[in-house]
C-alpha positions in Angstrom: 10.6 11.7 -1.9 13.3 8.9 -2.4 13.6 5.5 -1.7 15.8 4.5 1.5 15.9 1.7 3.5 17.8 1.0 7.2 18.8 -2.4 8.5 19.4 -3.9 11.5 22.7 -4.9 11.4 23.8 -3.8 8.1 23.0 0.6 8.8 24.9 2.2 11.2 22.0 4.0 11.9 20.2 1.7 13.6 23.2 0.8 16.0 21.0 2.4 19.1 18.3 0.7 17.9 18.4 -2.9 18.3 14.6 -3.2 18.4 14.0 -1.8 15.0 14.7 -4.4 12.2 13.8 -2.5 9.2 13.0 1.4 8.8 12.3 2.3 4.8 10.7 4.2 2.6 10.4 2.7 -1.4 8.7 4.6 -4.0 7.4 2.6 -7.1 7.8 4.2 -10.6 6.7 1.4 -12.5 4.4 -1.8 -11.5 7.2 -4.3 -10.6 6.1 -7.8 -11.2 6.7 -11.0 -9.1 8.2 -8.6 -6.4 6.0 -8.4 -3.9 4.6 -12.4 -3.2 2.5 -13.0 -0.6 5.2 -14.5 3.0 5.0 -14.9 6.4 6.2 -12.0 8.4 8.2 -12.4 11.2 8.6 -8.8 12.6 5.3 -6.1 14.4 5.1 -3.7 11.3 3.8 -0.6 10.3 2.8 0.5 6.8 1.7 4.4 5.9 0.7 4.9 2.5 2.1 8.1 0.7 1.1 7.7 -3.0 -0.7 5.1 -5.0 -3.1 2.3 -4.7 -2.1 -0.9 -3.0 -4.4 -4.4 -3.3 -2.6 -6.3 -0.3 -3.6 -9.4 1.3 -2.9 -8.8 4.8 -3.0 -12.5 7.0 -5.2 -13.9 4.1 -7.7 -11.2 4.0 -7.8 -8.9 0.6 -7.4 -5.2 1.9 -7.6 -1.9 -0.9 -5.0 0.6 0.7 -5.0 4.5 -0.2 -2.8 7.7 0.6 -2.5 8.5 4.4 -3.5 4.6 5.4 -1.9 3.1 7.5 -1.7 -0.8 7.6 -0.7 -3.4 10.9 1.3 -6.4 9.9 1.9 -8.9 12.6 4.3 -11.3 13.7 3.3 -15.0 11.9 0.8 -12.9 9.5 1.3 -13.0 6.2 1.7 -9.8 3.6 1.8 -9.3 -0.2 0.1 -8.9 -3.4 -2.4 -11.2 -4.4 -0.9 -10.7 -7.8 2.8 -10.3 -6.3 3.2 -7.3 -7.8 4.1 -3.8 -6.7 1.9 -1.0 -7.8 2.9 2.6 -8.8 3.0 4.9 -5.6 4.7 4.8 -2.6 5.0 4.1 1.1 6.9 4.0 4.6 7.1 0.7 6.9 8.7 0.2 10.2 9.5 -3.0 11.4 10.3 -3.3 15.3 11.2 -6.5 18.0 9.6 -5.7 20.7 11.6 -8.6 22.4 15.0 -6.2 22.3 14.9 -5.0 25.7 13.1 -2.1 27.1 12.9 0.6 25.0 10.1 2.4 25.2 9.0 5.1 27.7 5.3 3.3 27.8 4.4 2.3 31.7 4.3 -1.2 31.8 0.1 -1.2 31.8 0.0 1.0 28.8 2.5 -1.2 26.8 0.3 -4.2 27.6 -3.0 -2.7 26.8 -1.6 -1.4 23.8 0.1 -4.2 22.5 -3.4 -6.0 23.6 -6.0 -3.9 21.7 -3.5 -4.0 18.5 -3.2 -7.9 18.6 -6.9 -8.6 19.2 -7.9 -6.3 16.4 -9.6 -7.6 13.5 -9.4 -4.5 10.6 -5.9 -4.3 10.2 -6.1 -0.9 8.0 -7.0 2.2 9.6 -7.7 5.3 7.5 -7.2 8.7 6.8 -4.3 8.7 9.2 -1.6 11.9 8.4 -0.4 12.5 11.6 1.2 8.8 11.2 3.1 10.5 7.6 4.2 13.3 9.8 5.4 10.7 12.6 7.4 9.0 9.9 8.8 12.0 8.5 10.0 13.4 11.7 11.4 10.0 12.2 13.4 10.2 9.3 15.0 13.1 10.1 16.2 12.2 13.2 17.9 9.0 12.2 19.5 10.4 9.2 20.5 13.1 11.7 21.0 12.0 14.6 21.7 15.3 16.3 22.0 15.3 20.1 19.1 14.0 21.9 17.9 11.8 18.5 18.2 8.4 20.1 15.3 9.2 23.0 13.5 11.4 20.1 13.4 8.3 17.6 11.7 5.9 20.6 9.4 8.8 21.7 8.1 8.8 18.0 7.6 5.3 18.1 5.6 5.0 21.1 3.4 8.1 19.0 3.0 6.0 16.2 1.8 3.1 18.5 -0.4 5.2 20.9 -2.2 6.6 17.4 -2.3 3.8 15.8 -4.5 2.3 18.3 -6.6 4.9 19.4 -6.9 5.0 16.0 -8.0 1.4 15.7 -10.1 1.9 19.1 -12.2 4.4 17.5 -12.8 3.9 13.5 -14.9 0.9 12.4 -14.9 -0.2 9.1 -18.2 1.4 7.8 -16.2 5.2 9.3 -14.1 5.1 6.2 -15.6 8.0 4.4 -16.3 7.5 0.8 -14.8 3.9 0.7 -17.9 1.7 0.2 -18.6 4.1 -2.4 -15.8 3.9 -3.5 -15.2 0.1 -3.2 -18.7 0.1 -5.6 -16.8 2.3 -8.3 -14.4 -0.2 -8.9 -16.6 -3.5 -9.0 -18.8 -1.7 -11.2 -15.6 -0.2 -13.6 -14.2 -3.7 -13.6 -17.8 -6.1 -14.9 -17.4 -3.3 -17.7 -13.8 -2.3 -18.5 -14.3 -2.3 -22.4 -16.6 0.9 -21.7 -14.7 3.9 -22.6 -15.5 5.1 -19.3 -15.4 9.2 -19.2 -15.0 11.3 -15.7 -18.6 12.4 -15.6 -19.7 8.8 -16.0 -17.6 8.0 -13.3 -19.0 10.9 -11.0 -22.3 10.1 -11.6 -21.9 6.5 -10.2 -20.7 7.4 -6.9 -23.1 10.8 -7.2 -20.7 13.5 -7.1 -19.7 16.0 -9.6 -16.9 16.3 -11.8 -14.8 18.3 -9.4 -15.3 16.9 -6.1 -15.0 13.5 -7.4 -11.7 14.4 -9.4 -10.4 15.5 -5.9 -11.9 12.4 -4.0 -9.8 10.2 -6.3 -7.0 12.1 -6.3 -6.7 12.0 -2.1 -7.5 8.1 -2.6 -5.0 7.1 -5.2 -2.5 10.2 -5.9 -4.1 9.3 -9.7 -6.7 11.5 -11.8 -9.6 9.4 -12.4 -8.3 8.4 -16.0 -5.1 7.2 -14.7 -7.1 5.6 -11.8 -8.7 3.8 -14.5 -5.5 2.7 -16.7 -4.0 0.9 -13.5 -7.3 -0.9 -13.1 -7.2 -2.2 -16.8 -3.5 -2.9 -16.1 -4.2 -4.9 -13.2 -7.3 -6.8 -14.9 -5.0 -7.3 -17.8 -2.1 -9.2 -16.3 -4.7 -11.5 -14.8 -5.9 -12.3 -18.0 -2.3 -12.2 -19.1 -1.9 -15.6 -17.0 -4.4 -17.4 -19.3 -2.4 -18.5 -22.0 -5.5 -19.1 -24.4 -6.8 -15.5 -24.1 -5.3 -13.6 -27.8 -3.9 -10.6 -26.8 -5.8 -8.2 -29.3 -9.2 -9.7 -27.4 -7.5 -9.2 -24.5 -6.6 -5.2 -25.0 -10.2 -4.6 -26.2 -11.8 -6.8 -23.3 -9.9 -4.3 -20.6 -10.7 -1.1 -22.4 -7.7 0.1 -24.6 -8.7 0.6 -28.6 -5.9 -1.1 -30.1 -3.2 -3.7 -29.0 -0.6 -1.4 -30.0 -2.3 1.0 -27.3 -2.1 -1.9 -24.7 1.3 -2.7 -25.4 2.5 0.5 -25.4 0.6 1.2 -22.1 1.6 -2.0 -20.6 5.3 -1.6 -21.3 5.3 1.9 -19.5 3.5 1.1 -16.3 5.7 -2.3 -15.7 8.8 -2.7 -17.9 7.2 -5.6 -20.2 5.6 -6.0 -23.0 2.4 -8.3 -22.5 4.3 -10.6 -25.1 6.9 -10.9 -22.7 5.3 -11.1 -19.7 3.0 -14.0 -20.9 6.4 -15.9 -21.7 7.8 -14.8 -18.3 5.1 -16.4 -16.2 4.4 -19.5 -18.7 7.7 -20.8 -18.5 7.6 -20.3 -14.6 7.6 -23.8 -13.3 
C-alpha cells in the first residue's frame, strides 16, 4: 500500500472528473508533527481508515477513528489533529464539488435525500465499514487505469460510496459500535496511569476479555499489538507534556511509562523523527 495523491487540475487523471478535487491515499511511517493542524475545509469529503489510530477533531468535536472507519468532512467544517500531528497508519480520502455539473447517475430525489440525511447528521464517523475500503480500492484501479468504460465506472463507485455511507449513517447509532465504549474506557483508564508497566493480561482483564481475543480486538481497532497500542499512547501523552517547558524530561519519561530517558528518547526519535530535546526547542521557539 503506497502513498498517491490526484489533483484537480494538476493530474491528468482527473481531467473527466471536474467534480473530484482531491483523490489520495497517504500512509504514515512515522508521527509527523505540526502537519496535520486543525482548518476549515472547503470541499464534501470522505475519509476510510486503513491502518492506525487517528484522534481527529472533526467540526470541533474530538472523534477516535480505527481501521475500516470511515469519517464525513463537510464543506465549512473544520478537520485536524487536536495535537496537529499525524499518527502512524494510513488512510484514503476523497474530496468532490458537487457544484461541477451533473455527474452522478442518482435521480434527482435520491441525490437530495442523500445529500439531506448526510448534512443533517450529527455522528460524523460511521464504523466497521469495509465495503467503503473495497469501493476505494476499485476506485483506484480504475483511475490509474482508465481502461474503456472507467469514466462511468469511477462516478458509479462514487454514488456506492455515498449510497453506503448513508445507509450506513441511517442505521448505526453511536452506542452500535461494538467494543468502542469498552474500548474508549481502556484508554482513559491506561492514560490516569501510564507509569504502570501495563502487561496484555492486565489490559484484557479491564475490558474482560482474554489474552487472545483482546490481542485480536486491538489489532482490528488499531493495526497495533496491544504493547505498541500502548507506546503510541505514551507518545501521544508525552508530546503534550513535551509543550510544558517546566516538566524535566527524565520525570517526564517515567511519568508516561518508559524506564529510562534514554528509552524515551530512543522511542520518541523512531515514532516521529525528533528527539524530545528537539522537539521541546521546536515548539518553544514557535512564536
Amino acid at each position: 500500500m503506497n502513498s498517491y495523491l490526484f489533483q484537480k487540475g494538476l493530474s491528468g487523471e482527473l481531467d473527466l472528473f471536474p467534480h473530484i478535487i482531491e483523490f489520495g491515499l497517504k500512509k504514515v511511517q512515522t508521527i509527523r508533527l505540526s502537519s496535520f493542524p486543525i482548518e476549515k475545509t472547503s470541499t464534501f469529503s470522505i475519509y476510510y481508515i486503513w491502518e492506525g489510530r487517528y484522534d481527529w477533531s472533526i467540526d470541533g468535536e474530538p472523534y477516535i477513528l480505527y481501521p475500516s472507519d470511515l469519517a464525513l468532512v463537510l464543506p465549512g467544517q473544520t478537520l485536524g489533529s487536536p495535537r496537529s500531528a499525524l499518527d502512524i497508519g494510513a488512510f484514503s480520502w476523497l474530496s468532490l464539488d458537487s457544484s461541477e455539473g451533473p455527474w452522478s447517475g442518482l435521480s434527482l430525489t435520491e441525490s437530495r435525500s442523500i445529500q439531506k440525511i448526510l448534512r443533517l447528521n450529527t455522528i460524523p464517523v460511521a464504523g466497521s465499514l469495509k465495503d467503503a475500503g473495497r469501493i476505494f480500492q476499485q476506485m483506484t484501479q480504475e483511475v490509474c487505469l482508465q481502461e474503456i468504460g472507467f469514466q462511468t465506472r469511477v462516478n458509479q463507485l462514487i454514488d456506492a460510496l455515498l449510497i453506503l455511507a448513508t445507509r450506513q449513517f441511517i442505521h448505526q447509532s453511536h452506542s452500535q459500535r461494538d467494543f468502542s465504549g469498552s474500548f474508549m474506557k481502556l484508554e482513559q483508564e491506561l492514560r490516569k496511569n501510564l507509569s504502570h508497566q501495563w502487561t496484555v493480561e492486565e489490559m484484557a482483564a479491564l475490558v474482560g476479555l482474554g489474552t487472545t481475543a483482546f490481542t485480536e480486538k486491538v489489532k482490528s481497532y488499531t493495526g497495533f499489538s496491544p504493547l505498541n497500542y500502548l507506546i503510541n499512547i505514551r507518545i501521544s501523552e508525552a508530546i503534550k507534556l513535551l509543550k510544558k517547558t517546566d516538566t524535566n524530561l527524565t520525570d517526564i519519561a517515567l511519568d508516561t511509562g518508559f524506564y529510562s530517558s534514554q528509552h524515551f528518547s530512543t522511542t520518541f526519535k523512531k515514532l516521529t523523527g525528533y528527539t524530545p530535546s528537539q522537539f521541546r526547542k521546536d515548539n518553544t521557539d514557535k512564536p
